[in-house]
C-alpha positions as CSV (number, residue, x, y, z in Angstrom):
1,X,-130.3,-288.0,62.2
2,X,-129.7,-290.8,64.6
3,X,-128.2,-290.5,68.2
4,X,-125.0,-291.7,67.5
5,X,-124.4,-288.5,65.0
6,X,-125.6,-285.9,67.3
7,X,-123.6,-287.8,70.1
8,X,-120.0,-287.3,67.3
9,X,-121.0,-284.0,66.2
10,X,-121.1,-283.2,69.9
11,X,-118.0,-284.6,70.5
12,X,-116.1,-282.9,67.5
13,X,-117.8,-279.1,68.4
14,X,-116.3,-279.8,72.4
15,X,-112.8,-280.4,70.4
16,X,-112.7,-277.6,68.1
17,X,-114.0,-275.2,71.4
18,X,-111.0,-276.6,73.4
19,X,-108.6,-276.8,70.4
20,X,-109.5,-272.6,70.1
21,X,-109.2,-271.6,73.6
22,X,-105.9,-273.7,74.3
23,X,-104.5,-271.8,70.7
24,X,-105.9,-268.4,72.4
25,X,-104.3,-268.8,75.8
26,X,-100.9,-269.9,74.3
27,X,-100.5,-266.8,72.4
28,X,-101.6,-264.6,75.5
29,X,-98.8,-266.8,77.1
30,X,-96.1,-265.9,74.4
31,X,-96.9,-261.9,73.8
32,X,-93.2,-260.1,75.2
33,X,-93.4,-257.9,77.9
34,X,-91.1,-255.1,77.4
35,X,-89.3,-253.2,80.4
36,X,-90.3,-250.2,81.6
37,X,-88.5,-247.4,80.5
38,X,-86.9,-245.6,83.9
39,X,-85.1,-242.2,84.0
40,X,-81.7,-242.6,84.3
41,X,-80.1,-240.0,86.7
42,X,-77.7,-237.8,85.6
43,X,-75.5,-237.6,88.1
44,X,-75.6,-241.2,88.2
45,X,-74.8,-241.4,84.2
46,X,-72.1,-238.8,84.7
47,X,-70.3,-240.5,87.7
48,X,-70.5,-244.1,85.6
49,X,-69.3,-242.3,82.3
50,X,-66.5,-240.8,83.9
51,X,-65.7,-244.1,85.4
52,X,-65.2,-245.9,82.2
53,X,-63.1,-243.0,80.9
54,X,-60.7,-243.4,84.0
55,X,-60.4,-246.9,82.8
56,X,-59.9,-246.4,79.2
57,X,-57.4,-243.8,80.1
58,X,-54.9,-243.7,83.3
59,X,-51.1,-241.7,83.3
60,X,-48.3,-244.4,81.6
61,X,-44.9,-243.4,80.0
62,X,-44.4,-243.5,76.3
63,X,-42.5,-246.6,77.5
64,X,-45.1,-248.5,78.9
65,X,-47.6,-247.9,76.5
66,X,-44.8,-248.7,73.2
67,X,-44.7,-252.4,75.4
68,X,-48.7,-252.4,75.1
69,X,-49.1,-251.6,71.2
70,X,-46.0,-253.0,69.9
71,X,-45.6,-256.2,71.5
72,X,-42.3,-258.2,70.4
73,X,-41.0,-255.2,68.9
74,X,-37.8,-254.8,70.3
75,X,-35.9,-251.6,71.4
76,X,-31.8,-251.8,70.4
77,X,-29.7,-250.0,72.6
78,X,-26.0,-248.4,71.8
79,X,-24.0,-247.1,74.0
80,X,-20.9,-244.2,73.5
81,X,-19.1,-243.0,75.2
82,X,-16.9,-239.6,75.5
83,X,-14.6,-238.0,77.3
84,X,-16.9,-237.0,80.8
85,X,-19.0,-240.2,80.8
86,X,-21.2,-241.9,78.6
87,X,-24.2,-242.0,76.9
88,X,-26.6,-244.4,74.9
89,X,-28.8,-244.3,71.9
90,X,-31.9,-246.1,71.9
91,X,-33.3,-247.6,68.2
92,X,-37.0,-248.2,67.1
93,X,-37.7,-249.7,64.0
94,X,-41.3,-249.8,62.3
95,X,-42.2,-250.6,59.1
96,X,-38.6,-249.6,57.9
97,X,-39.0,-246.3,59.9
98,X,-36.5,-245.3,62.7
99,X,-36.7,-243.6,65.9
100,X,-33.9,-242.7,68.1
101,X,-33.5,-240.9,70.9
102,X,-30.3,-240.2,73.4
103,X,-29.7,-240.0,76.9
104,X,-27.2,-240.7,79.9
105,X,-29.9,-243.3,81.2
106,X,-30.7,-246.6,78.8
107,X,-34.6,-245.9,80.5
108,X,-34.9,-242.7,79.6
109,X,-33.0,-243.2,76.1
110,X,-35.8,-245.7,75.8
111,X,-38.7,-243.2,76.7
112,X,-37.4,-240.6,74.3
113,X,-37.2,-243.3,71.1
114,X,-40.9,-244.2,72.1
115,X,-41.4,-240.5,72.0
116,X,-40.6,-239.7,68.4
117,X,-42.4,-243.0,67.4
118,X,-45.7,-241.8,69.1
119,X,-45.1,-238.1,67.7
120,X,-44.6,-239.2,64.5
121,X,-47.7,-241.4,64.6
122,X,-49.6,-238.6,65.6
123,X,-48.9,-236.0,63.1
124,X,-49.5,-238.4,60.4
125,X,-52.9,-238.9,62.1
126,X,-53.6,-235.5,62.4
127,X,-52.1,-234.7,58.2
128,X,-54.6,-237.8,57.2
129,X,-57.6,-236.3,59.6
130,X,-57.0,-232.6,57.9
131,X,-57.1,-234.0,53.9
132,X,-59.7,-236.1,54.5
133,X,-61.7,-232.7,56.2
134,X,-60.3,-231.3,52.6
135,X,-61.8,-234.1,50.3
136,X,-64.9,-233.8,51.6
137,X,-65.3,-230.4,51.2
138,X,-64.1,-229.6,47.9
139,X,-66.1,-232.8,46.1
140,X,-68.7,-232.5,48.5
141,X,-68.8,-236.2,49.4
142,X,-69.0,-235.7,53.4
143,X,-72.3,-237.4,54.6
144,X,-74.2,-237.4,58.0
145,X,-72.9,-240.4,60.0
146,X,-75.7,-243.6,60.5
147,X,-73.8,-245.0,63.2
148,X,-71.4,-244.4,65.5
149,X,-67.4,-244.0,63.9
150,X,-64.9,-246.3,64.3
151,X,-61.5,-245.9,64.5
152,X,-57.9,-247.8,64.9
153,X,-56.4,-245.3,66.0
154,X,-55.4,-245.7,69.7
155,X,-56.3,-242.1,70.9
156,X,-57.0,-243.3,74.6
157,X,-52.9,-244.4,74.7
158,X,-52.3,-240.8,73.4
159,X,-54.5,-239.3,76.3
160,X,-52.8,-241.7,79.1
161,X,-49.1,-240.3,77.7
162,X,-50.6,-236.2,77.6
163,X,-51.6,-237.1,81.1
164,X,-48.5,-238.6,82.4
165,X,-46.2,-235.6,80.4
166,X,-48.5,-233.1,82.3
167,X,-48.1,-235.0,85.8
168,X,-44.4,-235.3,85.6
169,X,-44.2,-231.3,84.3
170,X,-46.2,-230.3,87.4
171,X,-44.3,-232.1,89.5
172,X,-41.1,-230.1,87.9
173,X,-43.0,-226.9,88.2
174,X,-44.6,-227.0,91.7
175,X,-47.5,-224.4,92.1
176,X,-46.3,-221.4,94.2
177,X,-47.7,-217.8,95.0
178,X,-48.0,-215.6,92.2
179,X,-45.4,-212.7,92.0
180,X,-45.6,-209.4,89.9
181,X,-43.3,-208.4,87.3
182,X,-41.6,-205.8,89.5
183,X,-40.9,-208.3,92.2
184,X,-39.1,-210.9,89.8
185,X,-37.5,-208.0,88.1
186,X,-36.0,-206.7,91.2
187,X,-35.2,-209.7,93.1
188,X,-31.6,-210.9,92.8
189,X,-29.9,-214.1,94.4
190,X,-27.4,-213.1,96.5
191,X,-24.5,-215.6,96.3
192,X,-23.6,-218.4,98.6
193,X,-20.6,-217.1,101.1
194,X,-18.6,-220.4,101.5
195,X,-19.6,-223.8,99.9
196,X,-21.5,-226.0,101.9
197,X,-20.0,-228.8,104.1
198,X,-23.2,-231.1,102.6
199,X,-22.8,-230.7,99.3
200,X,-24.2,-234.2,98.4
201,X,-27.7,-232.7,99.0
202,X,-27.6,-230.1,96.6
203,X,-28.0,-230.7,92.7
204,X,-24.3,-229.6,91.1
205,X,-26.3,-227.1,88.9
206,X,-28.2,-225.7,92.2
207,X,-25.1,-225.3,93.7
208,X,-23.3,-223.5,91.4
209,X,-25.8,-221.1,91.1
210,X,-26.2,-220.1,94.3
211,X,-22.1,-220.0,94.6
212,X,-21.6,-218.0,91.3
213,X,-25.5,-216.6,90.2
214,X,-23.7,-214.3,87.4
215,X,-22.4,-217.5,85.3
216,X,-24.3,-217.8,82.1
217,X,-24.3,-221.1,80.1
218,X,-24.0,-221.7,76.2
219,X,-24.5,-224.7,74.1
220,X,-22.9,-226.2,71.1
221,X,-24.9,-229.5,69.9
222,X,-23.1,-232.3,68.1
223,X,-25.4,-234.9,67.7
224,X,-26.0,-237.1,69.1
225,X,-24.0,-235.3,72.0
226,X,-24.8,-231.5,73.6
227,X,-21.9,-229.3,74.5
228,X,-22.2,-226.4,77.3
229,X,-20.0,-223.8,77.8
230,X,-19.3,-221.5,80.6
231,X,-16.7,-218.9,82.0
232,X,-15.5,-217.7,85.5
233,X,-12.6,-215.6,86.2
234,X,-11.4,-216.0,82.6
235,X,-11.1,-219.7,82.6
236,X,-13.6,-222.0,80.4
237,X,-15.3,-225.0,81.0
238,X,-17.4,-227.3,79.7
239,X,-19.7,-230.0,79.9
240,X,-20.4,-232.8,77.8
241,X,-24.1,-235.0,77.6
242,X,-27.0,-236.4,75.6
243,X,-29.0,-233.5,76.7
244,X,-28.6,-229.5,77.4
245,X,-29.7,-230.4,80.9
246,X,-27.1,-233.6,81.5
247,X,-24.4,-231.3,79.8
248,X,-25.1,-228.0,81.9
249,X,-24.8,-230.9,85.1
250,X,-21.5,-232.0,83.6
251,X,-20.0,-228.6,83.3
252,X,-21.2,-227.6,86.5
253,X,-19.6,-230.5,88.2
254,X,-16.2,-229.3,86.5
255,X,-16.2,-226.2,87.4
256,X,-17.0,-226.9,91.4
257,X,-14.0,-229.8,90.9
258,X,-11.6,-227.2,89.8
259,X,-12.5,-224.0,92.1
260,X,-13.9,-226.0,95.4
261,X,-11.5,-229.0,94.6
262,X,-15.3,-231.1,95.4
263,X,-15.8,-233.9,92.8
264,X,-19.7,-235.2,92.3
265,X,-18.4,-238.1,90.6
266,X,-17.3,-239.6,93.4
267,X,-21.5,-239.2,95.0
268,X,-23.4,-240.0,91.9
């Protein structure tokens, strides 16, 4: 073999070497380095869990969240009215469905339409739930879950108007010291000796109660209005609204007119 062969066979065993090595550190180049694994705390996890649930769910009106679900879908509003005032009747309709609901105030005639809507919407959430439950158990079709479910239903809306009903309720029902049975049995108002000078601060159903604790109230409803009825000294009265509460106000305000010759109309 002459020199110039070993001198190319040289040459081409330097360039397969190189051509190796280069190949071997290019794949120790590209091999993926996985993060380490750390221990999440739980306190941690907890506080960021609860975070996104306070985002996902915060207190709104029926109102507010019938604007965010059903965009465009207008509310009609009607209003009637009778011989103490008036009242209006709020109109939903969905897919040929209507909801209604009535009150002295177009806002909360509104609320109380978006009520129904979202009440109906939930029990036919819950009758679908409970046959499917059904279905599965009598054919024996229910399977373990590979992933995570997946719903339409808008449950977080449902929890933000739970925790705005149970907010305003509270509010209604302030927390006070608890009282035994024998105290609340025995206690008894004692009645207000002349009517008050500032009458504008007290509510007209307040006031009549602590003027006249013995009167007793009864209700006749006429939809879409609410009748209530009362007696003192032999005379009747009565009171005429969209709600038993708006209609005990209205008789209450007739009777403290006629006996204390003091109209609320004239403040309201």
């Amino acid at each position: 073999m002459s020199d110039e062969e070993d001198n190319a066979n040289l040459i081409l065993n330097e360039q397969r070497t190189l051509e190796i090595e280069s190949t071997i550190s290019i794949n120790k180049n590209c091999e993926v380095k996985w993060p380490v694994k750390r221990k999440i705390d739980k306190k941690l996890y907890n506080r960021r869990r609860i975070a996104r649930i306070h985002r996902l769910i915060l207190p709104k009106s029926a109102l507010v969240i019938f604007s965010e679900l059903f965009t465009g879908v207008p509310i009609q509003i009607e209003e009637n009215t009778f011989l103490h005032g008036r009242a209006y009747t709020a109109t939903i309709e969905i897919d040929g469905q209507k909801y209604t609901g009535n009150h002295i105030s177009k806002i909360e005639a509104k609320q109380k339409a978006c009520e129904q809507l979202f009440r109906s919407m939930l029990s036919k959430q819950l009758i679908k739930e409970t046959e499917k439950k059904m279905d599965n158990r009598k054919y024996g079709t229910a399977q373990k879950p590979t992933e995570p479910p997946q719903e339409d239903f808008p449950w977080p809306h449902f929890a933000s108007i739970a925790m705005h009903k149970l907010i305003n309720q509270w509010k209604l029902q302030p927390y006070s010291d608890d009282i035994s049975l024998q105290d609340k049995q025995s206690f008894v108002a004692a009645p207000m000796k002349n009517f008050p000078s500032d009458a504008t601060k007290y509510h007209p159903v307040s006031l009549l109660a602590q003027l006249r604790p013995d009167v007793t109230f009864t209700y006749t409803i006429l939809t879409p209005v609410i009748h209530a009825h009362c007696t003192m000294d032999g005379i009747p009265f009565t009171g005429i609204g969209s709600s038993k509460k708006s209609a005990k106000m209205e008789c209450c305000i007739t009777v403290i007119k006629y006996f204390w010759k003091f109209d609320f109309h004239d403040y309201l």
